[in-house]
C-alpha positions, 0 to 999 in steps of 0.5 A: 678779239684776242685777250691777254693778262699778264701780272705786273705790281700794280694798286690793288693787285689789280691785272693788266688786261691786254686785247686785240680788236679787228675793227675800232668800233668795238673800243669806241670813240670815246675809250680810244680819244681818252688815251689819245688827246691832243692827237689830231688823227684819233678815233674818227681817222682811224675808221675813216682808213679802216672804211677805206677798203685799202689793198691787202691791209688788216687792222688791228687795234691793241688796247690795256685794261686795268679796272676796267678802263683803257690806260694804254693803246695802239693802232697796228696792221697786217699786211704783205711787205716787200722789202725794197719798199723803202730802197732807193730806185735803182739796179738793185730795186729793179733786180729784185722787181724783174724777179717778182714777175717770175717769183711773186712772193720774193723778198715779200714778207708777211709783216704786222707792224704797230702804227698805221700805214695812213697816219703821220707817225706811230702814236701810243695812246696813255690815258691822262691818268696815266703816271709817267713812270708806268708808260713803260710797263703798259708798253711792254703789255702791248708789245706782248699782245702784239708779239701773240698776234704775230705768232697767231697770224703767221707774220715773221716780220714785226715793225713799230712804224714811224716813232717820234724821236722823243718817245724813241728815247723815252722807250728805246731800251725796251724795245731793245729788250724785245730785240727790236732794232732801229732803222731811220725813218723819214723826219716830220717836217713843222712850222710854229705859227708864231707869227701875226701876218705873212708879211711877218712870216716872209720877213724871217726868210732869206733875202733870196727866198723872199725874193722867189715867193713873192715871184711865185705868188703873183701866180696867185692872180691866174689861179681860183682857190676854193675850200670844200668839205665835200669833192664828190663831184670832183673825186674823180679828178681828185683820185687822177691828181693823186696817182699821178702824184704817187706814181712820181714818188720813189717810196709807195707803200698804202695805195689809197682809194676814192673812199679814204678821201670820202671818209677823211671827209665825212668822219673828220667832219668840221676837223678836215677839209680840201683845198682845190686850185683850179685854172679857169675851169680846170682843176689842178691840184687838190690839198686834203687838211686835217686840224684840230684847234692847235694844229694843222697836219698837210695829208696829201698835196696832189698836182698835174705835174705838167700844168700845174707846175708853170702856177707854182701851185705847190707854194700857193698851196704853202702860203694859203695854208699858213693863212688858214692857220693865221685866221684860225688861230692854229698854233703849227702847220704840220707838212709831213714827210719827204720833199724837205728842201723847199720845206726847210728853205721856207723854214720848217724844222725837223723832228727825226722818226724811227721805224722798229723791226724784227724778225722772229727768226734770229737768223734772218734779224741778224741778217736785216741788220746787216742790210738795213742801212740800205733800206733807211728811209733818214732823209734830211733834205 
């Protein structure tokens, strides 16, 4: 465990006391979720992605202490980072590709980044009582913090991952002062549930739309759906529909293994669930949820392209979703990043993201900055 103190105007002369932690067991559940509330992937997805045993990364966990309570904290990584992650497929992405297979480390950079590579968007816990004009300042201590463990572990390249556009606004010019700049990450898509039926629901979409779903929902009478807390029997299955899934992505970052789906599961208990969507006995596409009692976040939609498509199991999966939410009384359905023309036509709304980066030579940030915009993930359809 790495501490820091650092002397800021605060009550009683009391001293922010800034730590870096290797496993979030040592903070707990309870000191985490504090700073955490109303966050559906707290504490309990956070060991879950920590169990996981996914690829090269490193965990980290930066907190602020101040008499002897947890006002401020973050969840972080470490890792390799090649470059082209975010790079569109294309000459460029297959030139620096073909390079690797003969210098593996070119244009890979060893990154540590505030956030988690598994959650929706980077999340900065306050504690409740927390005023809102000391956000800022318990910010800058983690930022301290992180740049110390940057320094410690060798990485030259810093990022903040995925930062809501709010808390981008609230905290962009202290990112500027730590010579962080800014790069468009891919938007959150949402959809309040501030409706009472699905047939109210479908009267919001156009004609033509509504016309398309109810085609596409007739599928419904071919296909089984079961929800389950437990796929042991099926992981396997479930493990196949995913990389089948990832390998169709143009963007692949975390890989993730038979573990995380177990351990969503089982630490999220009561709190996350799958869907799977069989034909006959055939199991085509498995839609992993976590919720708490407001919202419900879709993590990964996972589909035998070739099967599953002629089902339309994406949009059954759409519309079985909402109902889960209507009968639950949950108040928005989150689906995440990418893939926004069905999303926006079926009514989401988008809340921009920004990633944040820099390199501690500032030669080499001069030159990210230059060739950032082709490596901008900001898309809105």
């Amino acid at each position: 465990m790495l501490q820091f103190a650092h002397k800021q105007s605060l009550p009683g002369n009391a001293k922010p006391v800034a730590q870096v932690y290797d496993t979030i067991r040592a903070i707990g559940r309870e000191a985490w979720n504090a700073c955490f509330h109303g966050h559906v992937e707290d504490y309990d997805c956070l060991l879950a992605i920590e169990d996981a045993g996914i690829g090269d990364f490193e965990w980290r966990y930066l907190t602020v202490t101040e008499n002897g309570k947890i006002s401020a904290a973050i969840p972080a990584f470490l890792c390799p980072y090649p470059l082209d992650t975010t790079l569109e497929d294309g000459v460029a992405r297959r030139l620096i590709r073909r390079m690797r297979r003969h210098v593996s480390g070119f244009l890979v950079l060893r990154l540590a980044c505030l956030g988690s590579p598994c959650t929706e968007t980077g999340a900065i816990g306050f504690h409740a009582d927390v005023p809102e004009e000391r956000r800022e300042v318990l910010l800058a201590e983690l930022l301290i913090a992180f740049e110390a463990l940057a320094v410690q572990e060798g990485c030259g390249l810093m990022g903040i991952k995925d930062i809501p556009a709010p808390v981008a606004a609230e905290f962009g010019v202290l990112l500027s002062k730590h010579r962080y700049a800014a790069i468009g990450s891919l938007p959150t898509a949402w959809l309040d549930i501030d409706f009472k039926t699905i047939g109210d629901y479908m009267a919001r979409l156009s004609a033509g739309t509504r016309k398309d779903m109810r085609r596409k929902l007739k599928s419904l009478d071919a296909v089984r759906v079961e929800i389950r807390t437990d796929i042991g029997d099926l992981l396997s299955r479930v493990m196949t529909l995913y990389h089948d899934t990832r390998n169709r992505s143009e963007w692949q970052f975390e890989e993730l293994t038979p573990a995380y789906f177990e351990g969503i599961l089982t630490h999220m208990a009561g709190r996350a669930f799958c869907f799977l969507y069989f034909v006959g006995d055939t199991l085509l596409a498995a839609n992993l949820i976590v919720h708490d009692e407001r919202l419900a976040i879709d993590k990964f939609f996972c589909m035998d392209a070739e099967q599953g498509r002629p089902y339309n199991l994406y949009f059954l999966s759409w519309f079985t979703n909402l109902r889960y939410c209507l009968d639950h009384g949950l108040s928005r359905y989150q689906s995440g990043q990418a893939y926004y023309e069905n999303k926006i036509r079926l009514g989401s709304r988008l809340t921009a993201n920004t990633m944040f980066f820099r390199h501690r030579n500032p030669l080499l940030q001069v030159l990210l900055q230059l060739v950032s915009p082709f490596f901008s993930q900001d898309e809105e359809n």
